[in-house]
C-alpha positions as CSV (number, residue, x, y, z in Angstrom):
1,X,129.7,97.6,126.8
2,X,126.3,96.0,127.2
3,X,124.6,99.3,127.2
4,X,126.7,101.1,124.3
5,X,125.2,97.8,122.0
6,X,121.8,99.1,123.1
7,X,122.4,102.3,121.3
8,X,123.8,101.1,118.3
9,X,121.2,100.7,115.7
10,X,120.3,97.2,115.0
11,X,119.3,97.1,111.5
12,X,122.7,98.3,110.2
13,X,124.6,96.1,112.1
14,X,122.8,92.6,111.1
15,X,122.7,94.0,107.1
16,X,126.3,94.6,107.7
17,X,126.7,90.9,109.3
18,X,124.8,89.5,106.4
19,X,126.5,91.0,103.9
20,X,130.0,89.7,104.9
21,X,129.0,86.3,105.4
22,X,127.1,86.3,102.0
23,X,130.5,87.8,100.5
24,X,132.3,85.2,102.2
25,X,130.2,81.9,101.5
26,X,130.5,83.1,97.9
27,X,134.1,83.4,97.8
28,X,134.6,80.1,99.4
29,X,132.5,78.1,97.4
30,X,133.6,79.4,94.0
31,X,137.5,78.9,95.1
32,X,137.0,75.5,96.4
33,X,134.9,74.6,93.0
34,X,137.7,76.1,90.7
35,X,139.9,73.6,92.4
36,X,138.4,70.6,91.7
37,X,136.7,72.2,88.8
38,X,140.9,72.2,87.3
39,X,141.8,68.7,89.2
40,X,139.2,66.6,87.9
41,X,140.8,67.2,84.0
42,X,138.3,64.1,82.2
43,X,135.7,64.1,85.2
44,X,132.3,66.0,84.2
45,X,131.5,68.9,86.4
46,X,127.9,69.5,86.7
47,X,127.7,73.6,87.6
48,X,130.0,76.4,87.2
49,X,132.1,77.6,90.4
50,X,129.8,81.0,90.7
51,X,126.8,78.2,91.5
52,X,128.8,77.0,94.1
53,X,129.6,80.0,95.1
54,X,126.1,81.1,94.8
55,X,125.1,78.0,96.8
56,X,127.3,78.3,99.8
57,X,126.6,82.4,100.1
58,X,122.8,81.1,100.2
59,X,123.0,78.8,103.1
60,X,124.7,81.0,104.7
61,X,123.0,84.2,104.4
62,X,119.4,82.6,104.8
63,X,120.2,81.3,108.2
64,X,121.1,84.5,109.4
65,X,118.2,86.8,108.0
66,X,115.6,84.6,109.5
67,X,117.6,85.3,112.7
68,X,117.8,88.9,112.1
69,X,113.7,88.8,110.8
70,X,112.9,87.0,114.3
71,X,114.4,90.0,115.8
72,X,113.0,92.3,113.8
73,X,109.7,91.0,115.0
74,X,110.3,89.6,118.3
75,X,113.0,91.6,120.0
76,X,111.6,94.6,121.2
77,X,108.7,92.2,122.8
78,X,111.3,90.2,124.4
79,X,112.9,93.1,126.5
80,X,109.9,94.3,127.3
81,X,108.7,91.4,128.8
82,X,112.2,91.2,130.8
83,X,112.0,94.7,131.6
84,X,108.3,94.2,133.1
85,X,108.9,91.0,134.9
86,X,111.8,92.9,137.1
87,X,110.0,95.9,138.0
88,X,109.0,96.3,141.5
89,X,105.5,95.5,142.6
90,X,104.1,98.2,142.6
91,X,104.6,98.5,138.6
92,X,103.2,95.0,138.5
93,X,99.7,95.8,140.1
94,X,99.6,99.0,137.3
95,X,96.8,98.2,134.6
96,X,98.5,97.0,131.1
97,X,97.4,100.4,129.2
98,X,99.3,102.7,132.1
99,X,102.3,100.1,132.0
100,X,102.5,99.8,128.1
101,X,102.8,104.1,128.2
102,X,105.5,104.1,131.1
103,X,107.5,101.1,129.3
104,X,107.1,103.3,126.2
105,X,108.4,105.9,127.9
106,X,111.4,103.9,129.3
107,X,112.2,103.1,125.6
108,X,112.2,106.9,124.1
109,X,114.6,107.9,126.7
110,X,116.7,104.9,126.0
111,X,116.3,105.6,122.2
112,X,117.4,109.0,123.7
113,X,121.1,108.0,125.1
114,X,119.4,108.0,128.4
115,X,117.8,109.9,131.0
116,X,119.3,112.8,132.7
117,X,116.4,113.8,134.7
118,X,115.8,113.7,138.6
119,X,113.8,110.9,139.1
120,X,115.9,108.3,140.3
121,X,113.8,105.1,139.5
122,X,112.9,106.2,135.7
123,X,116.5,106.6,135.5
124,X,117.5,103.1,136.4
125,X,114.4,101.4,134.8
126,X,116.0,103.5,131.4
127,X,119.6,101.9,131.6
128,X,118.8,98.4,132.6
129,X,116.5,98.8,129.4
130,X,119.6,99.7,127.5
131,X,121.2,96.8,129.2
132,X,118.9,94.1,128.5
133,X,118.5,95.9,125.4
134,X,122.1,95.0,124.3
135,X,121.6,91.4,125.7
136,X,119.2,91.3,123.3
137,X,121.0,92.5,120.7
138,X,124.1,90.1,121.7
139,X,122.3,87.4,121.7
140,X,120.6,88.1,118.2
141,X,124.3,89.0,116.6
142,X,125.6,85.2,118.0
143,X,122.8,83.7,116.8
144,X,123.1,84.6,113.5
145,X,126.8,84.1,113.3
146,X,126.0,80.4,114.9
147,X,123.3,79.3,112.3
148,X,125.8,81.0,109.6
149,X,128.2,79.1,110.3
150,X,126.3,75.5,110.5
151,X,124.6,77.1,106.9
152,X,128.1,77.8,105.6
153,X,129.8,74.4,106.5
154,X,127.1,72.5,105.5
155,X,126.6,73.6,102.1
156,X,130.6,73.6,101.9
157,X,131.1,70.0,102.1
158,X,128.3,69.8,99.3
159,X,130.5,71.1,96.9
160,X,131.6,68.5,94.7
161,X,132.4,67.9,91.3
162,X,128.5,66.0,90.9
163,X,126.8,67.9,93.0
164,X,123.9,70.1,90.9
165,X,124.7,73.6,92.5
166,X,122.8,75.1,89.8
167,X,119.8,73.3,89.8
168,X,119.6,74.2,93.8
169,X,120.8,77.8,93.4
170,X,117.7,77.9,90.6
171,X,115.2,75.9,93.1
172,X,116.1,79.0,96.1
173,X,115.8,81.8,93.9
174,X,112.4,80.0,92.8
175,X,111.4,79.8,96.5
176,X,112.3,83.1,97.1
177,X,109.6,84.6,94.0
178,X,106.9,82.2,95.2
179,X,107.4,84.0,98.9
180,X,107.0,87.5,97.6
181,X,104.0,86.7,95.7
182,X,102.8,84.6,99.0
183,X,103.6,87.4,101.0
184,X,101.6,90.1,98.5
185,X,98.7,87.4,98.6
186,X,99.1,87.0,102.7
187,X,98.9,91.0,102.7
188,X,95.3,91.5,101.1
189,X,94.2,88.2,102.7
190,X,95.4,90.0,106.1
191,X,94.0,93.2,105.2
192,X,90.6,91.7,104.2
193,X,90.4,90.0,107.3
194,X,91.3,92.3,109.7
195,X,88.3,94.7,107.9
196,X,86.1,91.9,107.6
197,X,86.6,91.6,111.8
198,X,85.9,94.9,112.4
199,X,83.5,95.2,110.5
200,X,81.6,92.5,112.2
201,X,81.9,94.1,115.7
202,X,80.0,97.4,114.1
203,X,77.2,95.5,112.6
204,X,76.7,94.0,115.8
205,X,76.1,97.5,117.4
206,X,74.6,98.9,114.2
207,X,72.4,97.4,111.9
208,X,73.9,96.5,108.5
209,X,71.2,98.3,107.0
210,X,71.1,101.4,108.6
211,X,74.7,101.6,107.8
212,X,74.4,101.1,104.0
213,X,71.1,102.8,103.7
214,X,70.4,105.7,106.2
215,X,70.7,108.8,105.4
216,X,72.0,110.5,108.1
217,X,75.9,110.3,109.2
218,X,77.0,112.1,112.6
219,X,79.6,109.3,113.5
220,X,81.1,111.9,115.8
221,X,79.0,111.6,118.4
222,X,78.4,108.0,117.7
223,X,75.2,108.5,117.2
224,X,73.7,108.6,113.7
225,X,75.7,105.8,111.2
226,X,73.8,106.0,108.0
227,X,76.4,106.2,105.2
228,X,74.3,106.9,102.3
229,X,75.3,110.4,102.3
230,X,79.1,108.9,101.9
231,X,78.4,107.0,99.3
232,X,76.4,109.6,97.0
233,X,79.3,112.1,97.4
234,X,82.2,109.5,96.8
235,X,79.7,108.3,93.6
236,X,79.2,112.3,93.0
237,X,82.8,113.6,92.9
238,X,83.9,110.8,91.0
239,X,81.7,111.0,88.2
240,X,82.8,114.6,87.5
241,X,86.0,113.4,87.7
242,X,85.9,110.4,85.3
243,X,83.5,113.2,82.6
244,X,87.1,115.4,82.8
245,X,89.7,112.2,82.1
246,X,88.0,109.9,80.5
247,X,86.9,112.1,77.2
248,X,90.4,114.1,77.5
249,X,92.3,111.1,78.2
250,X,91.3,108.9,75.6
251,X,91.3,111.4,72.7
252,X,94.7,112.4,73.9
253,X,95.3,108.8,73.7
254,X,94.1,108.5,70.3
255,X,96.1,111.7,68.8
256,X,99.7,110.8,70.3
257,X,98.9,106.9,69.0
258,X,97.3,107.9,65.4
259,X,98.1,111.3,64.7
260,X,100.9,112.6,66.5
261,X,104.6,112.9,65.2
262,X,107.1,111.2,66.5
263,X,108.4,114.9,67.9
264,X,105.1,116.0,69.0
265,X,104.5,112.7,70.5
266,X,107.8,112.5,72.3
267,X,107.5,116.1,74.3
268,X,103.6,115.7,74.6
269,X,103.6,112.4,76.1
270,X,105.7,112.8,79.0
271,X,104.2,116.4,79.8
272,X,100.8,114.6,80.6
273,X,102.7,111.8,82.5
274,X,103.8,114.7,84.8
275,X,100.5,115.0,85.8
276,X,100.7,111.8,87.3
277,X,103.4,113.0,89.5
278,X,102.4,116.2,91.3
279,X,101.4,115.5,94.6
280,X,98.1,115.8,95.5
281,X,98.1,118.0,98.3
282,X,99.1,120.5,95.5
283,X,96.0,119.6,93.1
284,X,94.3,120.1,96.9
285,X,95.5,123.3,97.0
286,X,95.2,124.7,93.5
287,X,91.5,123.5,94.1
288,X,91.1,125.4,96.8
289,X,92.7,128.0,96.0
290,X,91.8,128.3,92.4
291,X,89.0,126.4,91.1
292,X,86.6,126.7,94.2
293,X,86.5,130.7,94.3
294,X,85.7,130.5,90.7
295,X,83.2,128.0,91.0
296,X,81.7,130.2,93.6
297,X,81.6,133.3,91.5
298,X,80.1,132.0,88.4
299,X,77.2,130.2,90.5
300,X,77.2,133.6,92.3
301,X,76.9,135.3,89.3
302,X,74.1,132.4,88.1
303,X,72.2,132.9,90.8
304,X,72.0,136.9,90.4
305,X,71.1,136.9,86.8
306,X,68.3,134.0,87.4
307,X,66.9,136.2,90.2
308,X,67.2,139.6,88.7
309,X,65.3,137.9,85.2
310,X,62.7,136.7,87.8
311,X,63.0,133.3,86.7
312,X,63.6,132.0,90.7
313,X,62.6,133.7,93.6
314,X,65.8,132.3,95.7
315,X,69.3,131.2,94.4
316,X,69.6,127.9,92.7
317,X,73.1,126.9,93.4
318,X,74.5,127.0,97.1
319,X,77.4,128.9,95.4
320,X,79.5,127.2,98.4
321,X,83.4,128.2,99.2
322,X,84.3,124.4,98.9
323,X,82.2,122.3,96.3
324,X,81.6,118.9,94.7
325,X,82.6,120.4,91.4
326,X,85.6,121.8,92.2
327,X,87.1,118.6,94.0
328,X,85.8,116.8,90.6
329,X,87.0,118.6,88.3
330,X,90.7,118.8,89.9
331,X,90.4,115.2,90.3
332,X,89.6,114.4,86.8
333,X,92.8,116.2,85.8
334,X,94.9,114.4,88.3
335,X,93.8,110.7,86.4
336,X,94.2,112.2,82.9
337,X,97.2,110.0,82.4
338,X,96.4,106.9,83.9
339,X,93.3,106.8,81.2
340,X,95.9,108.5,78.5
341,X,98.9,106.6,79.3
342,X,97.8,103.3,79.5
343,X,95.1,103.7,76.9
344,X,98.1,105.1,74.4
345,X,99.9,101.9,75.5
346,X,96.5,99.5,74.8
347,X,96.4,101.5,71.4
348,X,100.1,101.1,70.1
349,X,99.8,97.3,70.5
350,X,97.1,96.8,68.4
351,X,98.5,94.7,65.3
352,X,99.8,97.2,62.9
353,X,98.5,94.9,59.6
354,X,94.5,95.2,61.4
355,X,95.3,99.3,60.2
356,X,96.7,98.2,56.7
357,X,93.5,96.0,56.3
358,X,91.6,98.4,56.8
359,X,93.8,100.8,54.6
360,X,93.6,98.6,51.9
361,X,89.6,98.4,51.8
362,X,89.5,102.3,51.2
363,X,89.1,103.3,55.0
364,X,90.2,106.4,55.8
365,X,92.2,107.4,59.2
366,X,89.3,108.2,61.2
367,X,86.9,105.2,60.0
368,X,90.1,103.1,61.1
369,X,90.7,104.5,64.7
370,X,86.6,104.5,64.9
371,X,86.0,100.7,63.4
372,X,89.1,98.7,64.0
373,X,91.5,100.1,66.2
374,X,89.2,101.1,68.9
375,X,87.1,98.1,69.2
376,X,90.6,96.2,69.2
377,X,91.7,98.4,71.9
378,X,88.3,98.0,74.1
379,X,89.3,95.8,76.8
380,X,92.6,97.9,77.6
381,X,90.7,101.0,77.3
382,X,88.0,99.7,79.5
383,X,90.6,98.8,82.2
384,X,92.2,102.2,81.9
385,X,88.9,103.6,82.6
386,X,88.1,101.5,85.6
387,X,91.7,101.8,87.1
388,X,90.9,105.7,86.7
389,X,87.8,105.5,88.5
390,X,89.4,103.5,91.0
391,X,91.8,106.2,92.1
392,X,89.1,108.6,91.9
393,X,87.0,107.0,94.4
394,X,89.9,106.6,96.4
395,X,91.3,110.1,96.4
396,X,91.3,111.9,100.0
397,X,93.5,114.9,100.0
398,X,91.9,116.5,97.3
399,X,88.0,116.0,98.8
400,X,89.2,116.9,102.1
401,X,90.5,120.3,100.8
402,X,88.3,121.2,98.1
403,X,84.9,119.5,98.6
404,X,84.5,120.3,102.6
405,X,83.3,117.6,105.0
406,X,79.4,117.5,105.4
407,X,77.6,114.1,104.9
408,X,74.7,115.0,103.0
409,X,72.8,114.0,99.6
410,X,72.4,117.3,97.5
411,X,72.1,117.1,93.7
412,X,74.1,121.0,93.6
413,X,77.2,120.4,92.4
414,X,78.4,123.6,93.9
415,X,77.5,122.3,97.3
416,X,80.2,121.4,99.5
417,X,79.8,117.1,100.3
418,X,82.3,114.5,101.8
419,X,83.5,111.5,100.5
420,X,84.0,108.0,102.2
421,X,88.2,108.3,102.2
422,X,87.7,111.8,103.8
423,X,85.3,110.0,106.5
424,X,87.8,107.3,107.3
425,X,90.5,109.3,107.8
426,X,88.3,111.7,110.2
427,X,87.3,108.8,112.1
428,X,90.5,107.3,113.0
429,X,92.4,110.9,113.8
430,X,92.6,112.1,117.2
431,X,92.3,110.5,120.5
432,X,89.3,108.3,120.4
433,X,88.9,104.5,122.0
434,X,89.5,102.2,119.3
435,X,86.0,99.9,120.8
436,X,84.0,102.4,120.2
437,X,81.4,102.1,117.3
438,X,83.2,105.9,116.1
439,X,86.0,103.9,115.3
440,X,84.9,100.3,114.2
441,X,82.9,102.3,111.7
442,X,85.7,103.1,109.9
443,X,86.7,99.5,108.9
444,X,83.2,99.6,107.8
445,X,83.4,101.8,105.1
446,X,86.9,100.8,104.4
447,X,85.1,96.9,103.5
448,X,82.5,99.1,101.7
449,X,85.3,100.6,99.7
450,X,86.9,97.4,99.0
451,X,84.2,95.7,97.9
452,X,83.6,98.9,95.1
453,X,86.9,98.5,94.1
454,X,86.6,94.9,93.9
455,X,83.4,95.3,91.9
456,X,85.0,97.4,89.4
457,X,88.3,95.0,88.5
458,X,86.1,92.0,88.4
459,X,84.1,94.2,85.5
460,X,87.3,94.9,84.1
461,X,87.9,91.2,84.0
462,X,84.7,90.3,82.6
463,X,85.3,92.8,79.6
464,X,88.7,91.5,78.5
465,X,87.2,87.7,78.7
466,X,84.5,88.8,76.5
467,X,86.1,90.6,73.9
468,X,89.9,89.7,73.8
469,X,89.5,86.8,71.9
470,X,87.7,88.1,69.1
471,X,91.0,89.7,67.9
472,X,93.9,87.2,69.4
């Protein structure tokens, strides 16, 4: 019985659990609030019965998640550690690295309904997993129903005709939004730290700046770290991008907001928003596929009819099968609508009478859009522009398939150049030890990264301070 529990999947079983006791508290309380609720006749009764209700599901749910969470987190650590401490000796004198695999090992064959192999031992070891597995689980499932219970009679003899269900229910839902945006807030704290970390254990192998400024990057062979190159191609590729969406996105913007039709603006608009959600492995591969080769030919083509005019003795583009340019441009028409949606958004809510104003001093349409509504509209716009940069610089499928993958600083845009994305996710592919300064370079450029992106939303900031209040 012990080991069928181990096999039965966890997470349904506890959502299941906490559903019914939620259901249940809820019931309760409202019934047992309608009663006095139609006993009391002159007697005020602060809350409805659905707070009660609400009140008594609460204390009775919450108990039981944070039992279910502990497990979540802590449960597969737990048998582990029960599993390990009764293995024979010899397992115990294994190194921690070789006993982590063969415990992993043990628990994919458990995961498995078993082992039905020869070896004897593994065998064993795999169903007293599944048994203390189940313990486990047991444990877990009479835990929860234990604090449940204390949760659900505790707030049941609450229930009274005075007692301020509602204000409580209010307080707990409050707590529950502050936790959310705690945990979003605990989530880039975490991530920034666990960079910053890393980060620190490459600089004290490599010098901080012969990371940011040498020019040479074969992080392969962990030997050469300087991540200029990076940088210039990341810069590069998402400059051509932003010269593609920012000028077509904001004049699209400006037609569907000024000068569109209500029918051209309703079939228009949500065209361009499809844009936003074609995956990019296919922009990748229409680049490749598409826009490289004819990159290539028309710098072929360049490069013949400079030479056979005698103007240059050797080709002037590199002409390569994978390029800057055809990475960029793709990219710039994968952030066309973040710069035209939200910039057609920032553009609608300018204050209609600002246009009628102007109207009325003999402006015409253009001189409107060009003097008013735009200058309005800067901040928003602005944001757009650095949100669409943003994704640009942080765009890796694309590069990886379009642009190639050598570090180098070439002003050609048909040259073939890597970004810092593309870098990161080379670095941390693979089998590769997770000391070594090949790895720890990785959370370099990923705190590099950060810090850009950071750069750009505190600009972002710094323009909506400045101008938004000229036109509150």
């Amino acid at each position: 019985m012990i080991q069928q529990l181990g096999h039965l999947p966890m997470g349904w079983l506890l959502l299941a659990l906490l559903a019914m006791l939620a259901s249940g508290g809820f019931f309760v309380g409202r019934v047992q609030a309608e009663r006095f609720s139609g006993a009391t006749g002159s007697v005020r009764v602060h809350s409805r019965p659905n707070y009660h209700g609400y009140y008594v599901a609460m204390w009775t749910f919450v108990p039981a998640l944070v039992v279910a969470l502990a497990y979540a987190m802590l449960g597969e650590g737990i048998v582990r550690s029960l599993l390990a401490g009764e293995l024979p000796a010899n397992f115990q004198s294994m190194p921690s690295v070789e006993l982590d695999v063969y415990l992993d090992s043990i628990a994919r064959a458990a995961f498995d309904h078993g082992y039905g192999g020869a070896d004897r031992v593994f065998s064993a070891i795999a169903n007293r997993f599944l048994e203390l597995q189940g313990m486990v689980k047991a444990s877990a499932i009479g835990l929860a129903l234990i604090s449940a219970a204390c949760g659900f009679f505790l707030a049941r003899r609450k229930v009274a005709p005075s007692f301020r269900a509602r204000n409580r229910v209010e307080g707990g839902i409050e707590l529950f939004l502050f936790l959310c945006a705690g945990i979003a807030i605990a989530t880039t704290v975490g991530i920034v730290a666990s960079l910053l970390y890393e980060s620190l254990r490459f600089f004290s192998e490599i010098p901080f700046w012969d990371f940011l400024f040498g020019t040479r990057w074969n992080a392969q062979t962990s030997a050469e770290f300087g991540a200029l190159p990076l940088f210039y191609g990341t810069f590069m590729i998402a400059l051509i991008a932003m010269l593609i969406a920012a000028p077509v996105g904001l004049f699209a913007a400006i037609y569907l907001s000024e000068y569109a039709g209500p029918t051209v603006r309703a079939w228009v608009k949500p065209v361009l928003e499809v844009l936003a959600g074609i995956p990019t492995v296919v922009y990748g591969f229409f680049a490749l596929l598409v826009v490289a080769p004819a990159i290539r030919a028309v710098a072929v083509w360049i490069n013949m009819t400079l030479m056979s005019a005698g103007i240059t003795a050797e080709p002037l583009l590199a002409a390569q099968p994978t390029s800057a340019l055809a990475a960029g441009l793709v990219m710039g028409i994968m952030v066309i609508p973040f710069v035209s949606s939200l910039s057609d958004d920032v553009i609608n809510a300018v204050p209609q009478t600002l246009r009628d104003a102007a109207y009325a001093m003999g402006a015409t349409k253009s001189e409107t859009v060009k003097h008013v509504v735009l200058p309005a509209a800067l901040p928003g716009i602005i944001a757009s522009l650095l949100l669409a940069v943003s994704r640009a610089i942080g765009e890796t499928m694309i590069v990886v398939m379009a642009a190639g993958q050598r570090a180098r600083i070439s002003p050609d845009p048909t040259a073939d150049l890597t970004t810092i994305t593309v870098q990161i996710v080379a670095l941390l592919t693979g089998e590769t030890e997770f000391d070594s300064p090949k790895t720890l370079s990785a959370f370099a450029l990923g705190l590099v990264l950060f810090v850009i992106t950071l750069f750009f939303n505190l600009i972002a900031l710094r323009v909506v301070q400045k101008y938004r209040e000229k036109y509150d």
